[in-house]
N, C-alpha and C positions, 0 to 999 in steps of 0.2 A: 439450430438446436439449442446449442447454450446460452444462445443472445434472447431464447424465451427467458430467461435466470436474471435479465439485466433489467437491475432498475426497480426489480420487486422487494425491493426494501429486507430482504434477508442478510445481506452483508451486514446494513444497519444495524440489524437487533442483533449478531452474532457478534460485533465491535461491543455494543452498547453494555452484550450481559455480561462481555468478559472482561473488559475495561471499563466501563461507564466513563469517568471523566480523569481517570486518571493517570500519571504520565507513564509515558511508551516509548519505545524503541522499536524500529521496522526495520527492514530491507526490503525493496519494492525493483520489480527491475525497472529502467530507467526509461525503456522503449515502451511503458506500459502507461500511455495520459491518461488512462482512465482508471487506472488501478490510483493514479498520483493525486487527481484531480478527486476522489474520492476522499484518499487521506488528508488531503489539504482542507477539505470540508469538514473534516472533524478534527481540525486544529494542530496535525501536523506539517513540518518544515524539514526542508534539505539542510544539512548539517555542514554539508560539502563532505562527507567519507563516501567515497565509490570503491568497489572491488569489481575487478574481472571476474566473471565464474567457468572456470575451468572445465565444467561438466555441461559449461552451455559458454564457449568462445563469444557466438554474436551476444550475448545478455553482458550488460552494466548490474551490477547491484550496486544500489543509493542506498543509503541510510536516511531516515526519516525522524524525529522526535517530538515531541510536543511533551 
């Protein structure tokens, strides 16, 4: 059902109108490649900051910036 969502270029435009090209700060979870591999396509990087999230044990949160 949500995997119809993937790939249709909506993330794109909704990065592009709210940041265009300018710099950011993320948390992404860390078990997420495709969330990761997305942001790294538009010129984000791991910083090395992770947290544990409390409200979800199995989740990493990464920080990401560009």
């Amino acid at each position: 059902m949500l995997e119809d969502f993937h790939g249709d270029e909506t993330g794109q435009a909704l990065l592009d109108a709210v940041l265009g090209d300018e710099p950011a700060v993320l948390w992404v979870a860390a078990q997420n490649p495709r969330a990761i591999r997305f942001y790294e396509r538009n010129g984000f990087a791991f910083d090395g900051v992770s947290e544990d999230d409390p409200a979800a044990p199995k989740i990493t949160d990464a920080r990401m910036i560009r």
